[in-house]
C-alpha positions in Angstrom: -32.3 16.7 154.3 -33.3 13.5 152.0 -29.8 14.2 149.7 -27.7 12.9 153.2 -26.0 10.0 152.8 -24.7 9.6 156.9 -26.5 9.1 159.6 -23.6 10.5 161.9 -20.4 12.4 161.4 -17.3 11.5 163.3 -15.5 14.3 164.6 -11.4 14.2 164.6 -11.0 17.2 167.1 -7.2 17.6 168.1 -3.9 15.6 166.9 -2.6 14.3 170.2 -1.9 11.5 172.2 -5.1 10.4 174.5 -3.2 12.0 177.4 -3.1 15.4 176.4 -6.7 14.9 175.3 -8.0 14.4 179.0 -5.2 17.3 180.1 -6.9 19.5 177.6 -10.9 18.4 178.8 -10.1 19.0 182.1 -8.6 22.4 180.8 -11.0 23.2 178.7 -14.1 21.6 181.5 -12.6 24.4 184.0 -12.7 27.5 181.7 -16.2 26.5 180.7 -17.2 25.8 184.3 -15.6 29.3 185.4 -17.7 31.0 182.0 -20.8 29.9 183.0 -20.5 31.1 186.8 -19.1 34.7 185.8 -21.7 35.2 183.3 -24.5 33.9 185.5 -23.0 36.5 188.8 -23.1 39.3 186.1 -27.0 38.5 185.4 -27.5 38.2 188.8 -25.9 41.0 190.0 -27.3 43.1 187.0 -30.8 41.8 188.2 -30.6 42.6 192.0 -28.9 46.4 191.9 -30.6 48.8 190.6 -27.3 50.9 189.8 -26.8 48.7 186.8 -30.0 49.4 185.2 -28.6 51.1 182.3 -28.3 50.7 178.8 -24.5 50.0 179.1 -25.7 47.0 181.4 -28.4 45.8 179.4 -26.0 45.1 176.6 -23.5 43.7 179.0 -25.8 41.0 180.6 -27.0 40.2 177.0 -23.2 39.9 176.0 -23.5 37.3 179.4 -26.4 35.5 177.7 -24.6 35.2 174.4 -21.7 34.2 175.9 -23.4 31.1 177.9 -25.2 30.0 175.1 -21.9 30.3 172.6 -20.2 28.6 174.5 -22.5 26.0 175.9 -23.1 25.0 171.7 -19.8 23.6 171.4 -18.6 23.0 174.8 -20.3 19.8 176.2 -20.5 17.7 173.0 -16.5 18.7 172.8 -15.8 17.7 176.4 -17.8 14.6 176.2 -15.9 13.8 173.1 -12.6 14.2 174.6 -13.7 12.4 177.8 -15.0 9.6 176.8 -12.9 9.1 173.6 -16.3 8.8 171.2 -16.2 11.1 168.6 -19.4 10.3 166.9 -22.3 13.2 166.6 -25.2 12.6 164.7 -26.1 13.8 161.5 -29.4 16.2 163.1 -26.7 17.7 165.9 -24.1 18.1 163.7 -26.3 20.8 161.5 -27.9 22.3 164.8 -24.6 22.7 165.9 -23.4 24.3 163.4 -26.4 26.5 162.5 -26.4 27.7 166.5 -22.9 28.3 166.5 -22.9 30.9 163.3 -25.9 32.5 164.4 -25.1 33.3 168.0 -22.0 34.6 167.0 -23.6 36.9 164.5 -25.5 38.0 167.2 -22.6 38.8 169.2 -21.1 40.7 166.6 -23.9 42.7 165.9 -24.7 43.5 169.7 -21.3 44.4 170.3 -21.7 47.1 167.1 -24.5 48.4 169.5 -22.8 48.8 172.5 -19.9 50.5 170.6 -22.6 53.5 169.5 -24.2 52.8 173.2 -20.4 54.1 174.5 -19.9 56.5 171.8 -23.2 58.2 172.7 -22.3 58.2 176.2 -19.2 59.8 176.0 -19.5 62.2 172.6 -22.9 63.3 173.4 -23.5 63.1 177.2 -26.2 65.8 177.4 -28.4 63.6 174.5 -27.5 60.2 175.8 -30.6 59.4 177.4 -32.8 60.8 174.3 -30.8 58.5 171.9 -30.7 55.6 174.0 -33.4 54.9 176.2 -35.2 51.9 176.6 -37.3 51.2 173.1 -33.9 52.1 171.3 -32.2 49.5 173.7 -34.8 46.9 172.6 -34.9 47.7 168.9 -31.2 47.0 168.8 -31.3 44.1 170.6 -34.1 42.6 168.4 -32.4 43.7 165.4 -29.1 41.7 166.4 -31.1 38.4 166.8 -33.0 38.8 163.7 -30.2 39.4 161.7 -28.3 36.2 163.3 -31.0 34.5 162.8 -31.4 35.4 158.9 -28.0 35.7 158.0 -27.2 32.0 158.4 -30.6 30.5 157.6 -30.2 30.1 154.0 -26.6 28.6 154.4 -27.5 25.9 157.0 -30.4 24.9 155.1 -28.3 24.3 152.1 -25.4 22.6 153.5 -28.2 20.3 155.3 -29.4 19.2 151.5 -25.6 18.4 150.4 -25.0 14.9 149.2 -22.1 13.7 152.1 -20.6 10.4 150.3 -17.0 11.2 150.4 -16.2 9.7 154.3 -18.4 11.0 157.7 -15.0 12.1 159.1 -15.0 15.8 160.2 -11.3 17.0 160.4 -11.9 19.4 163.3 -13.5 19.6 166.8 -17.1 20.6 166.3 -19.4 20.7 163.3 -18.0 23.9 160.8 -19.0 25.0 157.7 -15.6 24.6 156.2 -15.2 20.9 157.1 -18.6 20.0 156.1 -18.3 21.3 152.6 -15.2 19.5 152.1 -16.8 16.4 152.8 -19.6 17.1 150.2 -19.9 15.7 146.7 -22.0 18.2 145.8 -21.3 21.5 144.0 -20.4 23.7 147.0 -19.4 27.1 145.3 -22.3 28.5 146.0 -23.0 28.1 149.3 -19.3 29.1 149.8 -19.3 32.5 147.9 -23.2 32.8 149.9 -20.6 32.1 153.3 -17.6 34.3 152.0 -20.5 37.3 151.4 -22.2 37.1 154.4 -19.4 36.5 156.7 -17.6 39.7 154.8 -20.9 42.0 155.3 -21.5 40.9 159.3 -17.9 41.2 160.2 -16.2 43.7 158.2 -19.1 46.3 158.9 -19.2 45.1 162.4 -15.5 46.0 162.5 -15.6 49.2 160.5 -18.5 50.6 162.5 -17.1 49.5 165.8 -13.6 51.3 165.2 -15.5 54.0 163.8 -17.0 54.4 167.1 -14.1 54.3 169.2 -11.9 57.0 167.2 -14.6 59.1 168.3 -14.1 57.8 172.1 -10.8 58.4 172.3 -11.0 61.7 170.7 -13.4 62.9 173.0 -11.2 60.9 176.5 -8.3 62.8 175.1 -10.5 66.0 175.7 -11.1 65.0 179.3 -9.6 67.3 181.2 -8.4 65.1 185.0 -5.1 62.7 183.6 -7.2 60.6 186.0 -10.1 60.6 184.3 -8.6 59.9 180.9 -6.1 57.8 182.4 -9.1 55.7 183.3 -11.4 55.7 180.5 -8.7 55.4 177.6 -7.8 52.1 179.9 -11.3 50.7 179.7 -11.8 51.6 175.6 -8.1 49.9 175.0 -9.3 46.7 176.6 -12.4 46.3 175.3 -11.6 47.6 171.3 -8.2 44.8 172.2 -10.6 42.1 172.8 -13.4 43.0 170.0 -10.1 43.6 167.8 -9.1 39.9 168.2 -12.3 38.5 168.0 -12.7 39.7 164.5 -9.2 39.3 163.7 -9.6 35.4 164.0 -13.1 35.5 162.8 -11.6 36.9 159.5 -8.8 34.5 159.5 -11.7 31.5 159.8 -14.3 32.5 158.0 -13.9 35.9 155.5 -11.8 34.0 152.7 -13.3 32.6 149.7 -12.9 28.8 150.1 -13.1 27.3 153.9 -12.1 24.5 152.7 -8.3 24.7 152.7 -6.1 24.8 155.4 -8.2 23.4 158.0 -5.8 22.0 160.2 -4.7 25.2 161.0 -8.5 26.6 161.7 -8.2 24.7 165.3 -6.4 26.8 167.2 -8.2 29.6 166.3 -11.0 28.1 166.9 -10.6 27.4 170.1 -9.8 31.1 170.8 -13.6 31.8 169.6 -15.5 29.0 171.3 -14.1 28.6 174.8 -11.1 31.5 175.6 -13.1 34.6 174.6 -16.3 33.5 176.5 -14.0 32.6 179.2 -12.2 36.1 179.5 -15.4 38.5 178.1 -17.2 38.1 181.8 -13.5 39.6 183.3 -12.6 42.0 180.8 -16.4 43.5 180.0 -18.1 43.6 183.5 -16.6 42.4 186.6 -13.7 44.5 186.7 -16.2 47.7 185.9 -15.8 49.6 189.4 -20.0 49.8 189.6 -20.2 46.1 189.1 -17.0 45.4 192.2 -19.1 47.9 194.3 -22.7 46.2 194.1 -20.8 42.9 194.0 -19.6 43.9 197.3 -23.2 45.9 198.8 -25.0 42.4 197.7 -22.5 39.9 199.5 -22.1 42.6 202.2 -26.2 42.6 202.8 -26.3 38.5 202.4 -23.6 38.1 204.7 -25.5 40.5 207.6 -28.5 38.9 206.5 -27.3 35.3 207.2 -25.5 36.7 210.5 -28.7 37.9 211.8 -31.0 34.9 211.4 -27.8 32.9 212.7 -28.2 35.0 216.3 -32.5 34.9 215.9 -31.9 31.2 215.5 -29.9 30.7 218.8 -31.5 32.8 220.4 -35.2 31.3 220.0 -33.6 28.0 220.8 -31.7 29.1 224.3 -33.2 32.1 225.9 -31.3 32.3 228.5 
C-alpha cells in the first residue's frame, strides 16, 4: 500500500436532498434489520429440526450465512453514512470493503451453481441422489466456492490497494467499488481492468450457463411428473428461484462483465443497491421460508416453545400457591 496518496476516501452515495437520505436509511435500516432476522430463523430452524438435515438445506443455510455477511459488508458503514451525514471511510476500510464485497459474492455465485446440480440431481436422478450428493460431496462444494472467492479477487484487491490515488479522495458511489476506485487512480489501470472484466466474465457467465443448464433439465424432468399438482408445484418453486438467480446475474453483468467500470457510474447505483441490500432482503423469503418443510418445523418449534413455556407458567403458580 506505500503508492497511496489518501489517508481516507469520501464516499458520495446518492444525489438527493438530506431528506430523502434519512427516508432512504430508515428504508434501507428496516430491510437490513428484517435480513438479518430471516436469515438467522432459517439457521436456527435448520439447526433445531432434524427434517432439514439435507443437502438442499445445507446449501440453503449457507446461502443464509452469505447473505448476512453480504449484506452486513456494506450495510452499516452505508447507514451510518446516510445517518449521520459523514461520508468519510478510511483508506484500510475502503479496500476491505471492497475486497469482502467481491469475494462473498463470488462465493454466492458459485454456491448457488451447486445447489442448481444439488436440485438437478434430486429431481433427474432421484434413485442416485444420495450416492452423488452426500455429505463429503456437500463439503467439497462448499470449500471449493470459498476458495475460489477467495482467489478469484485476491490478485485484483491487492493491485488496486498499490494504485497511486492523486486525482481527488471523492468516491462517486455509495460504498467502496472497483469501478470508482480506478477512476480515481493515476496509475495505469488497464490491467487490473481487463484482470476484472476476465474474472468477473469466467465466475458469472459460467455460473449462469451452468445454472440454466441445470434447470432445462428440471423442468424437463417436472414436465414428466405425472399429478398437475405435483408439477404445478415444483415448476412454481424452479420459476422463482431461476427468476431471482436470473436477476442477480443480470445486474451483476450489467455492473461488472464490461470492459471498462469506469464509465457510466452514475447509473451503477441503482443497481447496486438491488445486489447489496434487496436481494439479501428477499433471498430468506423466496429460498427457504416459504419452502412447505421449513413453514411446518417453523410451526412444530414455536408450537413445542409455546407448550413448553405454558407448562412451566402452571409449575410456577402452582409451587407458589398450592392450594
Amino acid at each position: 500500500m506505500e503508492n497511496r496518496s489518501v489517508s481516507e476516501f469520501i464516499l458520495m452515495g446518492f444525489s438527493v436532498s438530506r431528506q430523502a437520505e434519512i427516508l432512504l436509511a430508515c428504508l434501507f435500516l428496516a430491510m437490513y434489520v428484517i435480513s438479518l432476522a430471516g436469515n438467522m430463523v432459517i439457521l436456527l430452524i435448520v439447526l433445531m429440526d432434524r427434517r432439514l438435515h439435507s443437502p438442499m438445506y445445507f446449501f440453503l443455510s449457507n446461502v443464509s450465512v452469505l447473505d448476512i455477511l453480504f449484506t452486513s459488508v456494506i450495510s452499516p458503514q452505508l447507514l451510518w453514512n446516510l445517518f449521520s451525514n459523514d461520508k468519510s471511510i478510511s483508506f484500510s476500510g475502503c479496500m476491505t470493503q471492497s475486497y469482502f464485497y467481491f469475494f462473498l459474492g463470488t462465493v454466492e455465485f458459485l454456491l448457488v451453481t451447486s445447489m442448481s446440480y444439488d436440485r438437478y440431481a434430486a429431481i433427474c436422478k432421484p434413485l442416485q441422489y444420495h450416492a452423488i450428493i452426500n455429505g463429503r460431496v456437500c463439503i467439497q462444494m462448499l470449500l471449493g466456492s470459498w476458495l475460489g472467492g477467495f482467489l478469484s479477487v485476491l490478485c485484483p484487491t491487492i493491485m488496486i490497494t498499490r494504485l497511486s490515488y492523486c486525482r481527488s479522495n471523492i468516491i462517486n458511489h455509495f460504498f467502496c467499488d472497483s469501478g470508482p476506485l480506478l477512476d480515481l487512480s493515476c496509475s495505469d489501470t488497464r490491467l487490473i481492468e481487463l484482470m476484472d472484466f476476465l474474472l468477473s466474465s469466467l465466475v458469472v457467465i459460467c455460473s449462469l450457463v451452468l445454472t440454466l443448464v441445470s434447470y432445462m433439465y428440471i423442468i424437463s424432468a417436472i414436465f414428466r411428473i405425472s399429478t398437475t399438482t405435483g408439477r404445478s408445484k415444483a415448476f412454481n418453486t424452479c420459476a422463482t428461484h431461476l427468476t431471482i438467480i436470473s436477476i442477480s446475474c443480470g445486474i451483476t453483468i450489467f455492473l461488472y462483465v464490461t470492459p471498462s467500470q469506469k464509465e457510466t457510474l452514475e447509473v451503477h447505483k441503482v443497481p447496486a443497491v438491488l445486489t447489496t441490500i434487496v436481494c439479501p432482503f428477499l433471498n430468506p423469503f423466496i429460498f427457504t421460508l416459504k419452502n412447505d418443510t421449513v413453514k411446518q418445523a417453523i410451526k412444530d418449534i414455536l408450537k413445542r416453545n409455546i407448550e413448553l413455556i405454558t407448562q412451566k407458567t402452571v409449575d410456577f403458580w402452582r409451587k407458589k400457591d398450592p392450594l
